[in-house]
C-alpha positions in Angstrom: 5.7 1.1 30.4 5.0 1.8 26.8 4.3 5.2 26.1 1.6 6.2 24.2 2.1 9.5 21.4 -1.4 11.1 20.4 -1.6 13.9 17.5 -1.6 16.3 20.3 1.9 15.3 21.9 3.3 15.3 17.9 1.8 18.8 17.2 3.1 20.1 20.8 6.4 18.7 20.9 6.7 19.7 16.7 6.5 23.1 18.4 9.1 22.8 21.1 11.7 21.0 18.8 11.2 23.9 15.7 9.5 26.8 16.9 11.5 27.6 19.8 13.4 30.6 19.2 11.0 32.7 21.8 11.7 30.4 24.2 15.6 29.8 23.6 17.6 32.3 23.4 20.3 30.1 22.2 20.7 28.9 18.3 19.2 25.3 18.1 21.8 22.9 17.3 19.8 19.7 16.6 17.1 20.8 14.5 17.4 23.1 11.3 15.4 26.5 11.8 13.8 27.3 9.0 14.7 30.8 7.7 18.1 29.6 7.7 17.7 26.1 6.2 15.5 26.7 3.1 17.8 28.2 1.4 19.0 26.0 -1.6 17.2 23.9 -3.6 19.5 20.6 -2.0 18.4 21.4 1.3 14.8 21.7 0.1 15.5 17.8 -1.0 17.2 17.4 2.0 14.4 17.7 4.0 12.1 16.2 1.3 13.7 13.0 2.4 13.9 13.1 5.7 9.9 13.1 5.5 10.0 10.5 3.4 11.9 8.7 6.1 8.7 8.0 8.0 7.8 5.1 5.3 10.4 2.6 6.7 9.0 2.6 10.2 7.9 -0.8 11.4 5.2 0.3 12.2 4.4 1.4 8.5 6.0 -0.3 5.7 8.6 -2.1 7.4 6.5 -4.8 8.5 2.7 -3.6 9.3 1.1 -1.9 6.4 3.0 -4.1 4.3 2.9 -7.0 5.8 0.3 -7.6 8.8 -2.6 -4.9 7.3 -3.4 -6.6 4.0 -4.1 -9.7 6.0 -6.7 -11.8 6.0 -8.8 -11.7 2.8 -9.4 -14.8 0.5 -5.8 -15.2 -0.9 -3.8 -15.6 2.2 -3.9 -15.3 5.8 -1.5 -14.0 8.6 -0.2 -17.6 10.4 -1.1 -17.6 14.7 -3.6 -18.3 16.8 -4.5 -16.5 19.5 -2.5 -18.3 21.8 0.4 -16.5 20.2 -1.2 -13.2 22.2 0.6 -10.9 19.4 -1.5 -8.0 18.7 -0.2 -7.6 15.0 -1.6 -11.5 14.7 -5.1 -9.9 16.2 -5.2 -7.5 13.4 -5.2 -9.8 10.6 -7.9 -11.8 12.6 -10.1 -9.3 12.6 -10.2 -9.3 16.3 -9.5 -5.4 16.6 -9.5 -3.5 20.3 -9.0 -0.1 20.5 -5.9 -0.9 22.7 -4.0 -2.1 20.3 0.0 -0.8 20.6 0.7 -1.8 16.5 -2.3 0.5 15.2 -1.7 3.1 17.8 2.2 3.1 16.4 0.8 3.4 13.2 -1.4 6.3 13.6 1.2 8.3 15.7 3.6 7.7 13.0 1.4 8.7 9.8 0.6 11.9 11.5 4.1 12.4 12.5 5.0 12.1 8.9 1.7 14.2 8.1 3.3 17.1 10.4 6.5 16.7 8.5 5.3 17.1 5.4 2.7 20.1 6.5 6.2 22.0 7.6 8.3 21.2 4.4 5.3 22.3 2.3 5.0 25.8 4.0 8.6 26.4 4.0 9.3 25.2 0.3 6.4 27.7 -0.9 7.9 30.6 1.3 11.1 30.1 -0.4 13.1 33.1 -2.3 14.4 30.7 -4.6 10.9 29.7 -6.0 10.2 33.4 -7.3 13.5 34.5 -8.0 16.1 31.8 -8.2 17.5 30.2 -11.5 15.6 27.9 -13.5 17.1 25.2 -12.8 16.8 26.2 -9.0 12.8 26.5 -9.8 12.7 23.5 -11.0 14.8 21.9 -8.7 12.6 22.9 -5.6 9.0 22.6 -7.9 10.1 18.9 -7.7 11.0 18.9 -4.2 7.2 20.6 -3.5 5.8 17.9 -6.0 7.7 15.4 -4.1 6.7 16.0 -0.5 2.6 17.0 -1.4 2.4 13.4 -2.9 3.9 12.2 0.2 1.7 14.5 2.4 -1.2 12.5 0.1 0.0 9.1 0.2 -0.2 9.6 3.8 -3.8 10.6 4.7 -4.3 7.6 2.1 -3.2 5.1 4.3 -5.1 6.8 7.1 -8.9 6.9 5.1 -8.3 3.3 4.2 -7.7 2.0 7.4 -9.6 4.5 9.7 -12.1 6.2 7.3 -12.6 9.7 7.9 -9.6 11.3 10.3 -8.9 14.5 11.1 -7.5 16.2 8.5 -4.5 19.1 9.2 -2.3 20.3 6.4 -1.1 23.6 7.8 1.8 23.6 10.6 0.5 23.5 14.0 1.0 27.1 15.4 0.8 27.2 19.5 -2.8 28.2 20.1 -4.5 26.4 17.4 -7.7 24.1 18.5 -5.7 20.6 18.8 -9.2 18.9 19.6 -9.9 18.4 15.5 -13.4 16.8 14.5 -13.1 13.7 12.0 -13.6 14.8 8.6 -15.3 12.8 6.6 -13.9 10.2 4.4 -15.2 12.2 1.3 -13.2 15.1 2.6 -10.5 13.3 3.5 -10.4 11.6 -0.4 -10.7 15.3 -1.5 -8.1 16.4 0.0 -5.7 13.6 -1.2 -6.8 14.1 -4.7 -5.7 17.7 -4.6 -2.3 17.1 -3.5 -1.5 14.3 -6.0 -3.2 16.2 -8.8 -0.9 19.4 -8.0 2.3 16.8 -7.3 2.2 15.3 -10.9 1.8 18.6 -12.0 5.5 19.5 -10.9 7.4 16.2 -11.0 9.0 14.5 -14.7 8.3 11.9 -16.3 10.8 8.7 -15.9 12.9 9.4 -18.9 13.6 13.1 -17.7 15.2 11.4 -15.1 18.4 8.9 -13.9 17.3 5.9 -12.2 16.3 6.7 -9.4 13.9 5.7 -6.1 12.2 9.3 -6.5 8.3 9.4 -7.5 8.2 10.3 -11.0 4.9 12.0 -12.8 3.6 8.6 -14.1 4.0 6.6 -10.3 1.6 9.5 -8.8 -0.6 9.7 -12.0 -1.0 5.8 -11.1 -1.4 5.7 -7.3 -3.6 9.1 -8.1 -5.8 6.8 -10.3 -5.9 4.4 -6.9 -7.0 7.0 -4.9 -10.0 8.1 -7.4 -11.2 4.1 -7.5 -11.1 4.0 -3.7 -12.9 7.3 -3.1 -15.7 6.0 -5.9 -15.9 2.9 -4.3 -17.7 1.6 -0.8 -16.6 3.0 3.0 -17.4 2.5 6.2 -19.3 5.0 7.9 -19.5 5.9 11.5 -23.0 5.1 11.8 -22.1 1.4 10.6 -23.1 1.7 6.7 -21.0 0.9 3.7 -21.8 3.4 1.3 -20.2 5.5 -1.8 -20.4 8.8 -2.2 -22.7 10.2 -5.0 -20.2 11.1 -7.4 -18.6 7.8 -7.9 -19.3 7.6 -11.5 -17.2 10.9 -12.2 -13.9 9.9 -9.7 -14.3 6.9 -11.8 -13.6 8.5 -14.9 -11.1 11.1 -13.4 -9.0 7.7 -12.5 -9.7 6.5 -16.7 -8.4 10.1 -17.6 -5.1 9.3 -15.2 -4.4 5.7 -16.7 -4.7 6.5 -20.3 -2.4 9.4 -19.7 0.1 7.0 -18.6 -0.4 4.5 -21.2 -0.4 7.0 -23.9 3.3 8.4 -22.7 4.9 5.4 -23.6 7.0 5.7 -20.5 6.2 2.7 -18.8 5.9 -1.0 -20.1 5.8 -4.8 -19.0 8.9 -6.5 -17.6 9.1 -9.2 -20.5 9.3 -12.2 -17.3 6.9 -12.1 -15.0 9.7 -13.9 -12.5 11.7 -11.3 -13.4 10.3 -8.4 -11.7 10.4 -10.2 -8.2 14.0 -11.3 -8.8 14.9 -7.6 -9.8 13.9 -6.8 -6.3 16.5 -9.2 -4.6 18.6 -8.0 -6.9 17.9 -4.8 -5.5 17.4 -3.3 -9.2 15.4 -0.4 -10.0 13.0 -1.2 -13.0 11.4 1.9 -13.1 9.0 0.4 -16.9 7.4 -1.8 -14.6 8.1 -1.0 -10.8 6.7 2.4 -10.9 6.7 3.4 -7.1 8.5 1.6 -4.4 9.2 1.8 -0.8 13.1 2.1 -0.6 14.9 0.4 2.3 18.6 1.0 3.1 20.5 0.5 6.5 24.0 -0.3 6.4 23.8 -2.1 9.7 20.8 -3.4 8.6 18.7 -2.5 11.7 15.9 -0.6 9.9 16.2 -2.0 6.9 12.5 -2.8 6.8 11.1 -7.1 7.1 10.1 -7.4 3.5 11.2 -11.6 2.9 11.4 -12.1 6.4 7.9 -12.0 7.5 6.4 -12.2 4.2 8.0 -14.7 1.7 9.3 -18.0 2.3 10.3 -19.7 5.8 13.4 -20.4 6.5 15.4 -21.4 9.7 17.8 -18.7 11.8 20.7 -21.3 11.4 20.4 -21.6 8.0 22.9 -20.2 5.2 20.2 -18.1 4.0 19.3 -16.3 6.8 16.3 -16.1 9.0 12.7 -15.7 7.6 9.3 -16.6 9.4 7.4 -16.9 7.0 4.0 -15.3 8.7 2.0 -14.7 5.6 0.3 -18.3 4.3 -1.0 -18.8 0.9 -5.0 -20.3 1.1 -5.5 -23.8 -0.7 -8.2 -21.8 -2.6 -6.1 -19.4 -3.9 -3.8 -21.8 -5.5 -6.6 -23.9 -6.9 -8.2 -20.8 -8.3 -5.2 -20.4 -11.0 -6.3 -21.6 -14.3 -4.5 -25.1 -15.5 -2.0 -22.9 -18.0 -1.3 -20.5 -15.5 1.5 -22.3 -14.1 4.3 -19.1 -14.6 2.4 -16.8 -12.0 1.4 -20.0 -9.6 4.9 -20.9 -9.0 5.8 -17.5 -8.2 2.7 -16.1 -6.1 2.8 -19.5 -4.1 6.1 -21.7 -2.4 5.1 -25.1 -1.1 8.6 -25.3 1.0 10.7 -24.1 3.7 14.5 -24.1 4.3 15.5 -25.9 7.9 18.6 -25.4 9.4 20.9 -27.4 7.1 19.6 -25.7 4.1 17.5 -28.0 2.5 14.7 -27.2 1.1 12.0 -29.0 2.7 8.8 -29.8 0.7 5.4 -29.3 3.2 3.9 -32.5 3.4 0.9 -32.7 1.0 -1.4 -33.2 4.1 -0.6 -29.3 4.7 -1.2 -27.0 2.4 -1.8 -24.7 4.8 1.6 -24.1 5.7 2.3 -22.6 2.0 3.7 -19.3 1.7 3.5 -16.1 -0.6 6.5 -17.3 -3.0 7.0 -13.3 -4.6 9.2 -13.0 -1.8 12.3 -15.7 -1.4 14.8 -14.3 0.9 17.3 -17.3 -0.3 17.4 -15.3 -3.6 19.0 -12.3 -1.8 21.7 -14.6 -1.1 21.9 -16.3 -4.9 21.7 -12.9 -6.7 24.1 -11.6 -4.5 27.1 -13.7 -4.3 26.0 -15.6 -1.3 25.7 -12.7 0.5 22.2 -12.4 2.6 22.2 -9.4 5.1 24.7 -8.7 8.3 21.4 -8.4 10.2 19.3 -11.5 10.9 16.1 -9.7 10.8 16.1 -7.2 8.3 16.5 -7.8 4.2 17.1 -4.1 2.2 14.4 -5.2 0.0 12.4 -2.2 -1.1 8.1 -2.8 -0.6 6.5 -2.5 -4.2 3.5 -0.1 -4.0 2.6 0.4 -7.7 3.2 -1.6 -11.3 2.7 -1.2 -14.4 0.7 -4.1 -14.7 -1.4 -2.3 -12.2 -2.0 0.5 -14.3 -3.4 -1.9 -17.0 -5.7 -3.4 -14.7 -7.4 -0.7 -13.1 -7.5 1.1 -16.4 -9.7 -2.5 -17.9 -11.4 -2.3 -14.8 -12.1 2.1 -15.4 -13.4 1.5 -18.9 -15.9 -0.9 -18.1 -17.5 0.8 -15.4 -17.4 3.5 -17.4 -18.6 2.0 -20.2 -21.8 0.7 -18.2 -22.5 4.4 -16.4 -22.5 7.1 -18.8 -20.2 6.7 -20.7 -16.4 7.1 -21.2 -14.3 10.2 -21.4 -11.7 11.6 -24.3 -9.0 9.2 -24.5 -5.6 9.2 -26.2 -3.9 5.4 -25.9 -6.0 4.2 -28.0 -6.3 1.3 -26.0 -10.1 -0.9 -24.9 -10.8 -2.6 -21.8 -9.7 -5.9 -23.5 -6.2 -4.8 -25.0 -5.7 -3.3 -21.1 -6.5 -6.7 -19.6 -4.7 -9.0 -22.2 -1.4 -7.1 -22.4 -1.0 -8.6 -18.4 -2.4 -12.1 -19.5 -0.4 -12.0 -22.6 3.2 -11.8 -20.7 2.4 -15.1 -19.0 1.3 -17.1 -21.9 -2.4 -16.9 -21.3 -5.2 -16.6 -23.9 -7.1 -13.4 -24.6 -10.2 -12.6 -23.2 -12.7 -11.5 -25.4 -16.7 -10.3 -25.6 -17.3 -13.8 -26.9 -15.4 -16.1 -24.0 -15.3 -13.2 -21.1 -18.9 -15.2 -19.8 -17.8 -18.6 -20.1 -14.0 -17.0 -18.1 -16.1 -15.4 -15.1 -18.4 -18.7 -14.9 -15.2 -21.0 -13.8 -13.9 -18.2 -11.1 -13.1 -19.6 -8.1 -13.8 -16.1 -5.8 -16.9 -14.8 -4.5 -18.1 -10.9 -5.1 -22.1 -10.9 -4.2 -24.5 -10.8 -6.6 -23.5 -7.4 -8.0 -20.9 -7.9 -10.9 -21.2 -8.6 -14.6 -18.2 -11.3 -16.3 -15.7 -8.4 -17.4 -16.0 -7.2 -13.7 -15.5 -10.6 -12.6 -12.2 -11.3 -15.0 -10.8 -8.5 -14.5 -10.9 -9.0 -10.6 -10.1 -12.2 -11.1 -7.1 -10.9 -12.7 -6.2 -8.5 -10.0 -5.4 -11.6 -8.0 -3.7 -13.9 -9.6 -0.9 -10.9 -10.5 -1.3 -8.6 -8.0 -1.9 -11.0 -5.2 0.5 -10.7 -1.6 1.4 -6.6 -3.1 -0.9 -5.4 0.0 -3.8 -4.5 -2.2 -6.4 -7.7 -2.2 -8.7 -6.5 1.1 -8.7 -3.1 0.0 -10.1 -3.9 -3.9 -12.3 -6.1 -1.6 -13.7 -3.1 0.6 -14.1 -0.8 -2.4 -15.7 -3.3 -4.0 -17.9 -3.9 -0.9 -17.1 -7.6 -0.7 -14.6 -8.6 2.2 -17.1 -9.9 4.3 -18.8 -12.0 1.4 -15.3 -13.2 0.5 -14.2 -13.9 3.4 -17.5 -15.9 4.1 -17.7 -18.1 1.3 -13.4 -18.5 1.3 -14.1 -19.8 5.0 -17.2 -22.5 3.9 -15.1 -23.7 0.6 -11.9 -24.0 3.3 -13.6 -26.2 5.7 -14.8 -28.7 2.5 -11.2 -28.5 1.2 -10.1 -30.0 4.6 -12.1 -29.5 8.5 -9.0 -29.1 9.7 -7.3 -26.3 7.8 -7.9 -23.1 10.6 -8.9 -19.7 8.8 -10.2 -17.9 11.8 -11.1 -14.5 9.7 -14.0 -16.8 8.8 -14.7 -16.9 12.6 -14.6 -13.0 13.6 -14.8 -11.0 10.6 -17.9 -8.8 11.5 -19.4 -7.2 8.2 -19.9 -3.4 8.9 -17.8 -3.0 11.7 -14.4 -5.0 11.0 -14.0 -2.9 7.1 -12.2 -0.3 9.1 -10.0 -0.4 12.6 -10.6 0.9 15.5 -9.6 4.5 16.4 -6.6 4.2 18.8 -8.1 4.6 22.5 -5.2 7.0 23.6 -6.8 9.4 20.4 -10.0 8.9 22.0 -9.5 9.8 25.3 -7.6 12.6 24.6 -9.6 14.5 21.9 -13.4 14.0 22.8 -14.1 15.5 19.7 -13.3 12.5 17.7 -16.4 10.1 17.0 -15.5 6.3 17.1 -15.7 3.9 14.7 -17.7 0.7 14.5 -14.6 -1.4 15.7 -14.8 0.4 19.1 -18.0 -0.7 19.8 
């Protein structure tokens, strides 16, 4: 029988493994104790890592919040039926029980990594080093702090987005403390978050202080920071069964403008000249820290945890092929690939693959009666093999291929999107790029050959889009989002822009109605279950509920 792992059973067996010594007499052997292992600045970033280890968990970014999480919104969909009786398909579907193992997994294991990082935070800041070691040494460990509060951050992130408020610890557990912890709210939460990052870019470099390297630099947390501030100023789900945004939207709107032109202004980050490029640098395994600004890295020699990136996301391919295996879960919608403009054929081909590889390693055009077997295209596992010398991975299921969590092209669009809104409500704050809405969104467009958008065309632009968002935007909100899709779409961000926005259930509404006219046949069952004000956030694992009655479940539990 599976067994199930609640914050409580992390927090007390956190104590048993580390805090021991009162109840063994003998020296751990197994664990480091801390007195004695803080004691260089290596092992501080020794132990950095190992918290960051959490990230390549299955259960996190080695297949779920990568892969299955994002799903379904009005780009793509995650391929089943229920028949399949997988309960990572039943996520994507929106039909969400509170006994699902995958979310339960997933909680266990952000908290787990939450614990972590609470411990490696408290020792770091006790260290002698800090006050009195070289400065090299300071800045050594500074890093190391900066490094593991972003993480700490990064974490409770993923938590608010999927679950909304949670409770919120960042102290380690001490036996005796009150393990029965209230939900904070999602404000609270967002707070929270916000002061980590904003003291982590405080103590990390640049990129060009440093060698290439996997390591979050000042300008990938100033970026997902600027995330963070959009998502706390936009729409959440409440426990009563509201979407609503907190009062001070407006200002974390311009504290994410204030982040964004920072970046842009340092210079330190710029456009990888090919758009193909950056996903082939990925097979490649290449850092390109200009434009990949923040990844997920994945490295197993065996391969075993190597993470699922181009194996359930990307293009299919058969077991007995020369490529490898790849099930190619994550489809493509007919809509989505109709929505890219005529000209716009450089990011189609790449967001979209209309083939799969069978067993003799031919690739094997869908029939045109089918679109909806297309597949996300950023991810090709056959490239790992034709980068790579023909070599493809000594394990069948797992590819190496780090998970993309932030670009540059990112920062441009969120930054357009910043200015406008800010524009519209009182007005923007001191900036130094130099840079307006318009030169933000046409640097992206401009890479892939596409015309700028300006205050005389930007009406005529939103008029032909193919998405729905409600009643509620203007056209530069409209192009811009627009934007977001076509070359941001498949990087795990298109539901949550949707939520913020407070227009997943719309989307997924009208996606569902222009589906059916495409072709009555073509299944999109998010059309069938989404639930608006309930299905915006999961539900809170039952094991959690049981064993803390202090926590208040959400809509989704219902």
């Amino acid at each position: 029988m599976k067994k199930y792992i609640s914050i409580i059973w992390i927090m007390v067996m956190t104590l048993l493994m580390v805090g021991c010594d009162d109840m063994i007499k003998e020296e751990p052997t197994s664990f480091y104790v801390e007195e004695n292992f803080f004691t260089s600045a290596e092992n501080a970033q020794l132990a950095v890592y190992g918290a960051y280890s959490v990230l390549n968990e299955a259960s996190l970014y080695g297949q779920y919040m990568s892969c299955v999480y994002p799903y379904d919104n009005d780009l793509g969909q995650f391929a089943t039926s229920f028949a399949t009786n997988q309960m990572r398909e039943t996520i994507a579907k929106y039909y969400i029980t509170a006994n699902n193992n995958n979310l339960e997994a997933s909680w266990k294991n952000l908290y787990w990594g939450i614990q972590k990082a609470n411990e490696t935070i408290a020792a770091i800041r006790k260290m002698d080093l800090l006050e009195n070691g070289s400065d090299e040494e300071k800045a050594a460990i500074n890093r190391s702090l900066g490094e593991i509060l972003f993480l700490r951050g990064w974490l409770y992130y993923d938590l608010v987005k999927s679950w909304g408020g949670v409770p919120l610890i960042t102290e380690p557990v001490n036996m005796g403390d009150d393990f029965f912890l209230e939900r904070a709210s999602s404000e609270e939460v967002y707070t929270q978050i916000i002061t980590d990052m904003k003291e982590a870019a405080q103590l990390v470099d640049w990129k060009s202080a440093l060698e290439t390297s996997e390591r979050p630099t000042k300008g990938a947390i100033k970026g997902m920071l600027a995330r963070v501030y959009l998502h706390a100023a936009g729409y959440t789900l409440q426990p009563d069964g509201t979407m609503k945004r907190p009062d001070n939207y407006q200002e974390l709107v311009k504290e994410a403008l204030v982040e964004l032109d920072e970046i842009i202004a340092s210079g330190e980050h710029s456009l990888n000249p090919v758009f193909r490029q950056v996903f082939y640098n990925y097979h490649q395994f290449k850092l390109d820290l200009n434009e990949s600004m923040l990844e997920v890295p994945f490295f197993a020699t065996d391969g075993a945890s190597g993470g699922l990136i181009g194996q359930v996301i990307g293009v299919k391919q058969h077991v007995r092929s020369m490529y490898s295996k790849a099930i190619g879960k994550v489809n493509i919608l007919q809509t989505y690939y109709n929505s890219f403009a005529e000209n716009d054929t450089i990011r189609q081909n790449v967001c979209t693959a209309k083939y799969e590889i069978d067993k003799k390693s031919n690739f094997k055009p869908y029939p045109k009666a089918r679109p909806y077997m297309w597949t996300c295209g950023k991810w090709r596992r056959h490239w790992i093999h034709q980068f790579n010398g023909g070599f493809s991975h000594n394990n069948v299921n797992c590819t190496n291929m780090n998970w993309v969590m932030l670009r540059y092209a990112d920062v441009l669009l969120m930054y357009a999107e910043a200015y406008h809104a800010c524009e519209k409500n009182g007005g923007l704050p001191s900036l130094t790029s130099g840079y307006s809405k318009f030169d933000a969104l046409n640097e992206v467009r401009e890479r892939v050959d596409l015309d700028e958008i300006t205050e005389g065309n930007v009406s005529d632009k939103a008029s032909s889009s193919q998405f729905y968002y409600g009643d509620s935007p203007d056209a530069f909100d409209v192009v811009v989002r627009d934007e977001r899709a076509w070359e941001l779409g498949f990087e795990g961000l298109r539901k949550y822009d949707l939520i913020r926005w407070n227009t997943l259930g719309a989307s997924i509404e009208k996606t569902y109605e222009r589906l059916k006219a495409l072709d009555s046949k073509n299944p999109y069952m998010a059309g069938e279950e989404f639930e608006e004000n309930k299905d915006e956030l999961y539900a809170i694992p039952r094991r959690e509920l049981i064993e803390n009655p202090s926590l208040v479940p959400n809509p989704s539990n219902m």
